[in-house]
C-alpha positions as CSV (number, residue, x, y, z in Angstrom):
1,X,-30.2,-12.6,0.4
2,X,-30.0,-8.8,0.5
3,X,-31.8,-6.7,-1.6
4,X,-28.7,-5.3,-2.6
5,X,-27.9,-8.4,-3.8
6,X,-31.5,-8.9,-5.4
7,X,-30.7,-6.0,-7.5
8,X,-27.3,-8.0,-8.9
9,X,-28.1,-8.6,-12.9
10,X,-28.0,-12.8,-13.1
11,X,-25.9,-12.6,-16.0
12,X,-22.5,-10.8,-16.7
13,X,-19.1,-11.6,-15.6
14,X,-18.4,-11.9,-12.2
15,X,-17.3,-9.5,-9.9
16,X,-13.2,-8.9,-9.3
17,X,-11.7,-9.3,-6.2
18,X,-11.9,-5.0,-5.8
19,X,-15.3,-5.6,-6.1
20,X,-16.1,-8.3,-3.5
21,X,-14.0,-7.1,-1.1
22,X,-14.4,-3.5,-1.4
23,X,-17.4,-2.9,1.3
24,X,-16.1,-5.0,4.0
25,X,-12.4,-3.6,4.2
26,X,-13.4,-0.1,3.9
27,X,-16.0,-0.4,6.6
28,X,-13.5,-2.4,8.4
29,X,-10.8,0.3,8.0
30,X,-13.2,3.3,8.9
31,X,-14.3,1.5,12.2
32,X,-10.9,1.1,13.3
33,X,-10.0,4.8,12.0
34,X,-13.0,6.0,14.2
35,X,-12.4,4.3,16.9
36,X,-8.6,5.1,17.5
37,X,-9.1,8.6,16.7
38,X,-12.2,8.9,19.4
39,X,-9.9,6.8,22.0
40,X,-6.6,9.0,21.4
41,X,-8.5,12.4,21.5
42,X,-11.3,11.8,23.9
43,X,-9.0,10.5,26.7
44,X,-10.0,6.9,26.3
45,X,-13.6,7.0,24.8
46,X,-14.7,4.8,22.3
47,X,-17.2,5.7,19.6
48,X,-18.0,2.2,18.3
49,X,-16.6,0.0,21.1
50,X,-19.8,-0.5,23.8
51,X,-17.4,-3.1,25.8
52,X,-14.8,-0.7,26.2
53,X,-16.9,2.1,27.5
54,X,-18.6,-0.8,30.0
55,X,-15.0,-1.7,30.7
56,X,-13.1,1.6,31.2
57,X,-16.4,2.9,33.0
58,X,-15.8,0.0,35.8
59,X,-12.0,1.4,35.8
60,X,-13.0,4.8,36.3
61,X,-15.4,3.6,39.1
62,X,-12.7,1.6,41.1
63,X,-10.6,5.0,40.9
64,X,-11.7,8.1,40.9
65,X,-14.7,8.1,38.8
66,X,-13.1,10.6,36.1
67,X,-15.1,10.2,33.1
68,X,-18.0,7.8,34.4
69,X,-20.8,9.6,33.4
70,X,-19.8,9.9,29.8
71,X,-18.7,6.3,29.3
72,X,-22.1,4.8,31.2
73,X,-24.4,7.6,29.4
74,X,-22.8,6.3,25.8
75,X,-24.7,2.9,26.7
76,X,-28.4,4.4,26.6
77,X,-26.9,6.5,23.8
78,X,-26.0,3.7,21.1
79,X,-29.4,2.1,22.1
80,X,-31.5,4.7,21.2
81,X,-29.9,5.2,18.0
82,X,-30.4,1.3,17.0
83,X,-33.8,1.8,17.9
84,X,-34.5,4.9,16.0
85,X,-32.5,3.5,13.1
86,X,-34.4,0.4,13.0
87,X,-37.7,2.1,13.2
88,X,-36.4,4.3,10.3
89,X,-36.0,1.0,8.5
90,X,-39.2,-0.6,9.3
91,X,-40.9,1.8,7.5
92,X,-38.5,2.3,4.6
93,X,-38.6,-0.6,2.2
94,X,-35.4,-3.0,2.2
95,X,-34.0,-1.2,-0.8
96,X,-30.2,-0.2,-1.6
97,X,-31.2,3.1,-1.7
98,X,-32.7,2.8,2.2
99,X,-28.7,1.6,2.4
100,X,-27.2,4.6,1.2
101,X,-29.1,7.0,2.9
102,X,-27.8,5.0,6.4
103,X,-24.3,5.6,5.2
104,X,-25.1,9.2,4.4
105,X,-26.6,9.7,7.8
106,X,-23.2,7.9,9.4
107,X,-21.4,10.4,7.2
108,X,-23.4,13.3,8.2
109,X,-23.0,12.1,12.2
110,X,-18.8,11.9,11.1
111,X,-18.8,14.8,9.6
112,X,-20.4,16.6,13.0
113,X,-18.0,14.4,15.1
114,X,-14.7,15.9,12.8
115,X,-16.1,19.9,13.2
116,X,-16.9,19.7,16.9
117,X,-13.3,17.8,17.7
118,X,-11.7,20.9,15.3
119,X,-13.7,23.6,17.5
120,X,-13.7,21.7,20.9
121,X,-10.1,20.1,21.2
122,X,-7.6,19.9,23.2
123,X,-9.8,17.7,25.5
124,X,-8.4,17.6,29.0
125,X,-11.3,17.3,31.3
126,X,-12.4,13.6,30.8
127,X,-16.0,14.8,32.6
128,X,-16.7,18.0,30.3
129,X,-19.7,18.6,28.4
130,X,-17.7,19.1,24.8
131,X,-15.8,16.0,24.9
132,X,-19.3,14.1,25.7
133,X,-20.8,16.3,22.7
134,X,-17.9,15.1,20.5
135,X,-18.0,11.8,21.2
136,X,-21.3,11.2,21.0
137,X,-21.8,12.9,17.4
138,X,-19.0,9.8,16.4
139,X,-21.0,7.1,18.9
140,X,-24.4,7.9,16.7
141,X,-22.5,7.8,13.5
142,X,-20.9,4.4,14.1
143,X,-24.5,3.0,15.6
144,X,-26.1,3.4,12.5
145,X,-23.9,1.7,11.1
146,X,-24.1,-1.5,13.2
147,X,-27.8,-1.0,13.0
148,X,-27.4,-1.6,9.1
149,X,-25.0,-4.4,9.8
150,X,-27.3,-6.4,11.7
151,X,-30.2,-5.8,8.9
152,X,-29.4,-4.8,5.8
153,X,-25.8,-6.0,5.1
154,X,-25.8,-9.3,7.4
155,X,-23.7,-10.8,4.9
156,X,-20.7,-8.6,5.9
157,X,-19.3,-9.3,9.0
158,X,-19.4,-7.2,11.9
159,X,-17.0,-4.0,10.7
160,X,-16.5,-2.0,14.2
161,X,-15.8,-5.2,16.6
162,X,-13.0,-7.9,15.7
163,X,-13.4,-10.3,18.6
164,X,-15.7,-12.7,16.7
165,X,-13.8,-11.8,13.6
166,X,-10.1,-12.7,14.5
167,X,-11.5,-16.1,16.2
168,X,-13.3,-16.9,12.7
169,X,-10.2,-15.8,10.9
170,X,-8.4,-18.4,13.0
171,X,-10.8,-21.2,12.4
172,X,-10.4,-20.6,9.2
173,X,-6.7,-20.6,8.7
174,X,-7.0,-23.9,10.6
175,X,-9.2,-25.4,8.4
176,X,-7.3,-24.5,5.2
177,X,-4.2,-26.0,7.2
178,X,-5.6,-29.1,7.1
179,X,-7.4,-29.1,3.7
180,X,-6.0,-26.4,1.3
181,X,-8.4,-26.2,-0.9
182,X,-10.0,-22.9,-2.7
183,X,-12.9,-23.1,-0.9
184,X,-11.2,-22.8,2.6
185,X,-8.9,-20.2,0.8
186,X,-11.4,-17.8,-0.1
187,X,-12.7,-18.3,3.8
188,X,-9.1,-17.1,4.8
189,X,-9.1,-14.0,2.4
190,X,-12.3,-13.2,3.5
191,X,-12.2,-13.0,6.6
192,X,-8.4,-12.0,7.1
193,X,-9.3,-9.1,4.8
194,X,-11.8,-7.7,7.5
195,X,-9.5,-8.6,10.6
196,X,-6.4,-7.0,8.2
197,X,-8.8,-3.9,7.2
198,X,-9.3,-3.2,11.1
199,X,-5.7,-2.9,11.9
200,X,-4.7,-0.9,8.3
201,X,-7.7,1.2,10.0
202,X,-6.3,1.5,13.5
203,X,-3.1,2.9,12.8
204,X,-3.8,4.7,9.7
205,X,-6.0,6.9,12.1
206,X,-3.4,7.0,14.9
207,X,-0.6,8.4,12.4
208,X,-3.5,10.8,10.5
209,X,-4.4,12.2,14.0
210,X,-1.1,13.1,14.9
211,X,-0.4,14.7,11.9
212,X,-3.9,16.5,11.0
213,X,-5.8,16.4,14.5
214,X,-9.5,15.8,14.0
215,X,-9.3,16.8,9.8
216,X,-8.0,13.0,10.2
217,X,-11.6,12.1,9.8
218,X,-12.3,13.1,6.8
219,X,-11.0,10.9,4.4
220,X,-12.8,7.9,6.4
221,X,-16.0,10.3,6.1
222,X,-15.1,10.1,2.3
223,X,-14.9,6.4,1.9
224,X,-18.4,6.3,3.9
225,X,-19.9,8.7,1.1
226,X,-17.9,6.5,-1.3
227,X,-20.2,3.4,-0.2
228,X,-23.4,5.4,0.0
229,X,-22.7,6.2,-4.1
230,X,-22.6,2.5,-4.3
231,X,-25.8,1.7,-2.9
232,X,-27.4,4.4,-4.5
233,X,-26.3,2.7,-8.1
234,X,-27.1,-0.6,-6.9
235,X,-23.8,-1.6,-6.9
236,X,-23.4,-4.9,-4.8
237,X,-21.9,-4.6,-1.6
């Protein structure tokens, strides 16, 4: 158990659907946000996807290497930033207010990647120094994050990577096929919320981009801030 969750009164009513799903389909829906916006501006980068970089970086190799530098230094990058993260946590105690000030430091990061896109952009050369800058601002902010996915909020799945989560959304759906009962239909909600959040996320930041170019970010940046308030009042997540 969290210590968010510690910090849950035993009595009272229980939580609304808002409330229980609240913190994994925003995360959920700023990952995918993120991550489109960083892939359609930075000529194919991803800010929270470490497979793709590994991926388009081997694609870039077999060609003509446009780009390779940027997608391989991302790698040492993210891993520094878990590891600074986590060392920041070590020596914080495991508090909801150690969890907001992670999502104001992924805000802070977003907020960095949003004004250097607005001074930096139109990106062109998929090798120059300012679209590395860019995308690296959004890589940090969206490493914290997974940092505090895999310690402080373990009990929300993964928000920035949907492999693992669209093959438990199918097991799932398969197991309430066969026994319909609330318990397997909560398991569905749950985990088609996050796969369904992803998506909303995805093209919600493809249509903002085209419309509002990097000033897209900012209303994801909000909902980040939104969730830091949260932690800060103890509110479960």
């Amino acid at each position: 158990m969290t210590a968010a969750n510690q910090a849950t009164p035993a009595t009272g009513p229980a939580p609304g659907l808002w409330a229980q799903c609240r913190a994994p389909v925003l995360l959920t829906i700023v990952g995918g946000a993120i991550d489109t916006i960083g892939f359609i501006a930075l000529l194919g980068f991803f800010t929270a996807h470490v497979t793709g970089n590994l991926v388009l970086a081997g694609a870039a190799f077999a060609k003509d290497g446009a780009g390779l530098w940027i997608k391989l230094g991302a790698i040492p990058l993210f891993i520094a930033t878990v590891m600074l993260t986590k060392l920041w946590i070590d020596r914080c105690s495991p508090s909801p207010k150690t969890l907001g000030w992670l999502f104001v430091g992924e805000a802070v990061f977003l907020a960095g990647f949003m004004l250097a896109g607005l001074q930096l952009e139109p990106f062109r050369d998929p090798d120059a120094g300012a679209l590395a800058l860019t995308g690296g601002l959004g890589l940090v902010a969206l490493a914290i994050r997974n940092t505090a996915s895999k310690t402080l909020i373990k009990h929300i799945s993964p928000s920035t990577m949907m492999t693992g989560n669209t093959t438990q959304f199918g097991i799932d759906l398969s197991n309430y096929l066969r026994h319909p009962g609330s318990e397997n239909r909560q398991a569905v909600c749950k985990s088609g919320s996050v796969v369904g959040g992803f998506v909303l996320g995805a093209f919600l930041g493809a249509v903002l981009y085209q419309h509002l170019g990097f000033w897209s970010v900012l209303p994801f940046l909000l909902a980040v801030l939104y969730l830091a308030s949260l932690a800060f009042r103890q509110q479960p997540l």
